[in-house]
N, C-alpha and C positions, 0 to 999 in steps of 0.2 A: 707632384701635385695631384691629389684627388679628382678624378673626372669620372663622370658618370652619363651614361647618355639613357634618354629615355624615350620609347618608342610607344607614339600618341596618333590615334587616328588622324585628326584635323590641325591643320595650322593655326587655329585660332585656339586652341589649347596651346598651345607653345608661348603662341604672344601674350595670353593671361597669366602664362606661368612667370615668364620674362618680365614682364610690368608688375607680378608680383612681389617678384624676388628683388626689384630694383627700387620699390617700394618702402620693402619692407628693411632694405638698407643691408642687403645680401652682399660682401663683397666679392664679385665676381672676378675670376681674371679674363674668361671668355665665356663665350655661350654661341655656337653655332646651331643653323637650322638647315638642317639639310631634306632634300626634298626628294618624294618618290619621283621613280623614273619618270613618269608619263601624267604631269602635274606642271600648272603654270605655277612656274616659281617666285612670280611677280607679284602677288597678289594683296601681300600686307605692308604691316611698316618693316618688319624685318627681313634682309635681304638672304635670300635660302641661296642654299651653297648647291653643289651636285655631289655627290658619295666619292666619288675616285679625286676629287680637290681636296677633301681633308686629309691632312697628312696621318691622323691617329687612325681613320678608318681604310688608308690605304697601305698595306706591308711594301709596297715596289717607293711608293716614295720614303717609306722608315727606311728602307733598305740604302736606296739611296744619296740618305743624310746621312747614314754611318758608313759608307762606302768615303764619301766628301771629308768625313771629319776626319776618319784614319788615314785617308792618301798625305792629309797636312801634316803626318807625321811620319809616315812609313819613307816619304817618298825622301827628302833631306838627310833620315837616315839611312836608307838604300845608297845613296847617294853618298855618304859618309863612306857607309860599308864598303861599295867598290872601290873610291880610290885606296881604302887603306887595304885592302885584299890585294890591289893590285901594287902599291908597294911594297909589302912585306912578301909578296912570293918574288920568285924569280921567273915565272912564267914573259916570256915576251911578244906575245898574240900579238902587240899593236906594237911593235919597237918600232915601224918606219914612220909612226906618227911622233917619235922623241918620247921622251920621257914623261913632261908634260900633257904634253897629244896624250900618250896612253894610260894617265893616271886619267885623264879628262875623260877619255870613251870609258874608261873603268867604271867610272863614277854614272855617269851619264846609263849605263847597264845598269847597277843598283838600282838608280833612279826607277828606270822602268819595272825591275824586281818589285820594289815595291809599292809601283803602283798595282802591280798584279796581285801583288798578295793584301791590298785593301780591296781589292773586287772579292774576291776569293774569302778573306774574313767576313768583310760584311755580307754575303750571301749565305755562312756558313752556323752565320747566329738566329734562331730563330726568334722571332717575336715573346713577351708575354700575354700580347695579347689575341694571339690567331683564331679562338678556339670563340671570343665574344666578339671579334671581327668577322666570323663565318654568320653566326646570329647574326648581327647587325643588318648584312647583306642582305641574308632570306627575310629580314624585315622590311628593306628597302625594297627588294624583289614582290613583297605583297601588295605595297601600296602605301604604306605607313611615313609617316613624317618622324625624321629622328633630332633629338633635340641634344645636344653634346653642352652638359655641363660642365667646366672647370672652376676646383676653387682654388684659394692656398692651401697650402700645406697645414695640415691639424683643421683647419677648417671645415665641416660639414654643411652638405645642403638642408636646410628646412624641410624637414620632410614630410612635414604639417601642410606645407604649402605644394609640393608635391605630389600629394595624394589628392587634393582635388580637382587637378586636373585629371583625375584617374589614367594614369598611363597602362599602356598592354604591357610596358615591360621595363625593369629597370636592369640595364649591364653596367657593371662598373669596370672601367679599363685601367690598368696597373703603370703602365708607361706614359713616363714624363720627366 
């Protein structure tokens, strides 16, 4: 999904932009407003979020949504993989737990194998978006209000309607 966020001195440029676009029959999937550090966030109709709660501007929480999505899969085949490793070899580490017993701890080992190796993946993929998630920051860090556009897919923002809010800055972010 196309998302684009745009970095606006004041809040009440966001909210005209927002009432524009909703107006003008924009179909949006979201529209977040996130607010500088040291600013009542309370202040309009729309309810401003903090920088580290959006998931697109924070990589520790991208990180670990793909850490969550790969364990649902890593870990049943980890799981898989030890007890059949541990049938087909003839190793007997656990034989005084039976046979069962130690197809079980076999299995239960993988288990954990792969939940290591979804830590381990997902920390080892970088972002596409690091490089306009560093901007973003040093915009938040000025004082700046950021306005996180998403649309659908093939879909574009109006960007007739966008430029009269005049924004200081438009980033467009690749992930979604």
């Amino acid at each position: 999904m196309p998302v684009c966020v745009l970095v606006l001195k004041e809040r009440a440029a966001a909210e005209s932009l927002i009432q524009d676009l909703q107006d003008s029959g924009t179909p949006l999937m979201r529209f977040v407003l996130v607010s500088p550090e040291q600013s009542e966030s309370d202040e309009g109709d729309l309810k401003a979020e903090e920088f580290n709660n959006v998931d697109l501007l924070n990589p520790a929480m991208a990180r670990s949504r793909r850490q969550r999505s790969m364990s649902r899969w890593l870990m049943p085949f980890g799981f898989m993989a030890g007890v059949t490793f541990t049938q087909i070899t003839t190793l007997d580490t656990f034989a005084r737990f039976g046979t069962v017993g130690e197809a079980l701890i076999g299995g239960l080992l993988g288990m954990g194998s792969g939940l290591m190796g979804s830590y381990a993946a997902a920390a080892s993929v970088p972002s596409d978006n690091e490089d306009g998630v560093r901007i973003l920051r040093n915009r938040h860090n000025e004082q700046f209000w950021l306005l996180l556009l998403e649309t659908r897919a093939g879909l574009e923002v109006p960007w007739q309607l966008v430029q009269k809010v005049r924004p200081q800055q438009v980033v467009r972010l690749s992930e979604l």
